[in-house]
N, C-alpha and C positions, 0 to 999 in steps of 0.2 A: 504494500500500500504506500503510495506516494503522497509527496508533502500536501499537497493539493488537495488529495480526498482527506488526508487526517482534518486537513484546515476547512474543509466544508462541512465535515460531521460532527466537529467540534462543537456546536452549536445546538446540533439534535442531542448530542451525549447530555448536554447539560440540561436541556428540557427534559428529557426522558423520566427522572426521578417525581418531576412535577406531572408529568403524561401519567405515569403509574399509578401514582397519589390519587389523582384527577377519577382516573379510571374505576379505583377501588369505591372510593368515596361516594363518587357521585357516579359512572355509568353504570357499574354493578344492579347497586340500588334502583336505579329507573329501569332496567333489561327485566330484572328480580319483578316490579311491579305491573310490566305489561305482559309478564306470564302468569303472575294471580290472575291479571284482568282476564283472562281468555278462562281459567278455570273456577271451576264449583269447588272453591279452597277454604273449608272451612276449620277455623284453628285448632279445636280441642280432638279433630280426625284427619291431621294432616295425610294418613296414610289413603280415605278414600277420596282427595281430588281428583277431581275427573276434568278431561278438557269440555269445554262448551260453548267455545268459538266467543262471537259475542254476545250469546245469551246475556249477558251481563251488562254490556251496553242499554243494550234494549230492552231491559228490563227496569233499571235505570230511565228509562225516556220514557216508560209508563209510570213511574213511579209520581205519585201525586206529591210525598213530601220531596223526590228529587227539585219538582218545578217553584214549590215552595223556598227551599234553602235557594235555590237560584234566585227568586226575585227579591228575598231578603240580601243576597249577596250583592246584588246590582245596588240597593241602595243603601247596602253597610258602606260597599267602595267609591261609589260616588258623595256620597252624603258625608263620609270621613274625607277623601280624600279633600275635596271642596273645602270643609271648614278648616282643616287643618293649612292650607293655602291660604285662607285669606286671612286668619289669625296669622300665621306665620308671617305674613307679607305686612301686616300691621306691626307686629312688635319688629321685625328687619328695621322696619321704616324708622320707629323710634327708635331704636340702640344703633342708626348710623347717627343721628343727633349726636350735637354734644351737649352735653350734664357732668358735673362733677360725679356722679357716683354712676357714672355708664359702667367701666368695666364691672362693678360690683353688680349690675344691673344683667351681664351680660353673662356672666358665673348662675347667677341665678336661674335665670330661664334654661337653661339645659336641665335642672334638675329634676322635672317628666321625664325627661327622654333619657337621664339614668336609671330612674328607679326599674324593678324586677316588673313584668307584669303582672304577677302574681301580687304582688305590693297593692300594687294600682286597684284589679280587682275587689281586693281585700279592703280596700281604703275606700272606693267609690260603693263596696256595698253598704260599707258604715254609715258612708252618707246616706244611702236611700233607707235605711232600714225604715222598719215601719214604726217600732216603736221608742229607739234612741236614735233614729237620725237626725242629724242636724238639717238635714234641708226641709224636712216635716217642721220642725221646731222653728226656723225662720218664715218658713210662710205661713201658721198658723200665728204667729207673734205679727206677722206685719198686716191678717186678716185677710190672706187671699184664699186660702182653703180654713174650712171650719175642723177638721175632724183630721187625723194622717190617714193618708194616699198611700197606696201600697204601690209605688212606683216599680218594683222589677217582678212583681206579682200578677202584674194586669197585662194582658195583652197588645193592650191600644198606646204603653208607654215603654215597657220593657225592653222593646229594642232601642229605643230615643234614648235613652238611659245609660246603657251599655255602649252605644257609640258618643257619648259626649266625655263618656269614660276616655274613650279613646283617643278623643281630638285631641283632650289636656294633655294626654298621653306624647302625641305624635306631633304634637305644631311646634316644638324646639326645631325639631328636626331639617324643615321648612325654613325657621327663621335664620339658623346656623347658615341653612345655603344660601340662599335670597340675601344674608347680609354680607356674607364670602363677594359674591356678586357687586352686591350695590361698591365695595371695594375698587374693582375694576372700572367703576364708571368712570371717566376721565372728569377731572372736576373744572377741567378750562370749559368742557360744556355746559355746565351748569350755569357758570359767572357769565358766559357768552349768552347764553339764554337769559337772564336777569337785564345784559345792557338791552336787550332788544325787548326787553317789557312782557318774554313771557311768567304767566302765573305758575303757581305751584302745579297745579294739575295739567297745564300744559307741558312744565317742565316732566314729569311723571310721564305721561302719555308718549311724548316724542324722544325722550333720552333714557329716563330712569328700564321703563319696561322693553325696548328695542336691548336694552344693553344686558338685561335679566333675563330675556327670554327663555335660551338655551339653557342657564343652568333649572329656571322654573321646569321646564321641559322633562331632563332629566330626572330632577327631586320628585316629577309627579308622576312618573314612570316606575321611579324604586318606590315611593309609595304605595300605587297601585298593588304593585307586585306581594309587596309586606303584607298589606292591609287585607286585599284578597288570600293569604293563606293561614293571616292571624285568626286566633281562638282558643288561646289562651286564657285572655279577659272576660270573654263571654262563659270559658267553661268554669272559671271560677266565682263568677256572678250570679247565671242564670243556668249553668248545668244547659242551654238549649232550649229552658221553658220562658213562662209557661205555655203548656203543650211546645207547638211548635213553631211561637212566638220570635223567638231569639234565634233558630236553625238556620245556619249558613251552608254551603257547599262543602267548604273544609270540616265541618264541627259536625256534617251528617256522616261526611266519611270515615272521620273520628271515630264517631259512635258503633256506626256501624262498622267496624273493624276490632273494637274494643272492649264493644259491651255487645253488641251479639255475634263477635268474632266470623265473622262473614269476610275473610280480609279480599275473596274474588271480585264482591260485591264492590267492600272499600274500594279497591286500587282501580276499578272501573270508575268511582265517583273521583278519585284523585287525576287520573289521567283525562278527564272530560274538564276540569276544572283547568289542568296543565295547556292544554290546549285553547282554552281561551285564552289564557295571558299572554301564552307563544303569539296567537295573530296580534294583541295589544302591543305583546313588545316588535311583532314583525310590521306594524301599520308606525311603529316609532322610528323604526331602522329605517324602514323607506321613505319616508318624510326626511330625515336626517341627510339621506342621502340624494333627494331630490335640492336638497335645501344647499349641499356640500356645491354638486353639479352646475347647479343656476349661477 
């Protein structure tokens, strides 16, 4: 072997350990999950799975709670990701201000976005409880409800609940990028806009958000992604109820993988789930690369 080939596979030698890793980790695991998906794999009798094509798809696209957790999902992930946007985009907005106690200001707001979600959970049911929650106890104290409201109890509120859980949760996240961003803005723009008498929201409109765009883009992209597979906070809040209140996509395949070990079933509802984000994140990539092109 000559100098030449050692000097071009130098490079794959060194990928290789991260290929391998890569491999183990993560293609194992998805290869593993779209062969439950095709069988009748059920846990506590691993030895009589049987193949059953896509029985399990399709079984899944009759299933009435499948179409349920799907339109709860559509508006767990829009309805988070959205608040968490324009909260995040509010507090960016203030922590590029200056104030004496900004950094202190900016230390702070991450502190959602460290805590466990299991914390969060646990901390947002205290709130709702019914009978020592603080949020019952301020709005009967300020006279808007007469009696406590069993807010993760009821059907009509329990899921509003658990995703507001969420946004406190996730708009750090947001503001961190968005104010990464607002960084890069060039500031001769700014003062160039000001001689020429535009307004604050004019300045916003034509410099601030052209110059924020891409990194919004992305940060709503890996939210999307997060947010669609989280259920964590709902499984420690709401368990999925009441009934079938709170059941998202991820947290039905949860279940059903879990609690009626059905994992063929499961990895059919994960892989249908997997596949919508694939086209979200493929309508991302080809935007990105329309946008590269132009």
């Amino acid at each position: 072997m000559n100098h030449a080939t050692v000097r071009a596979a130098t490079p794959y030698g060194f990928l290789l350990p991260a290929l391998v890793l890569t491999a183990l980790v993560i293609l194992y695991p998805v290869v593993q999950t779209v062969w439950y998906s095709v069988q009748d794999y059920i846990l506590y009798a691993p030895d009589d799975a049987r193949f059953v094509g896509f029985r399990n798809y399709a079984a899944a696209l009759r299933d009435e709670v499948f179409w349920i957790s799907l339109g709860h999902s559509a508006v767990w992930v829009g309805g988070i990701v959205f608040a968490q946007l324009a909260l995040g985009l509010a507090t960016a907005l203030l922590l590029n201000q200056s104030f004496w106690w900004r950094g202190l200001a900016r230390a702070l707001v991450i502190i959602p976005w460290a805590l466990p979600s299991v914390i969060i959970g646990l901390m947002w049911t205290w709130i709702y409880d019914y009978n020592t929650g603080v949020l019952n106890d301020i709005l009967i104290r300020m006279g808007v409800i007469s009696q406590p409201f069993p807010w993760l109890a009821s059907p009509a509120t329990a899921l509003g609940c658990v995703m507001l859980a969420l946004v406190w949760q996730g708009f750090p996240f947001f503001a961190v990028m968005i104010l990464a961003g607002l960084q890069t803005v060039p500031r001769e723009l700014y003062e160039a806009a000001e001689i020429d008498g535009a307004t604050a929201f004019r300045q916003f409109v034509h410099i601030t958000a052209p110059g924020i765009a891409g990194i919004v883009a992305t940060a709503v992209l890996l939210r999307i992604i997060w947010v669609a597979n989280s259920l964590d906070v709902i499984l420690v809040m709401t368990g999925g109820g009441p009934g079938y209140a709170t059941h998202t996509l991820p947290l039905y395949a949860f279940l059903r993988a879990y609690s009626g070990m059905e994992f063929g079933s499961a990895a059919a509802l994960a892989l249908l789930l997997t596949v919508m984000l694939l086209a979200i994140v493929w309508l991302y990539v080809t935007r990105q690369a329309r946008e590269l092109d132009a």
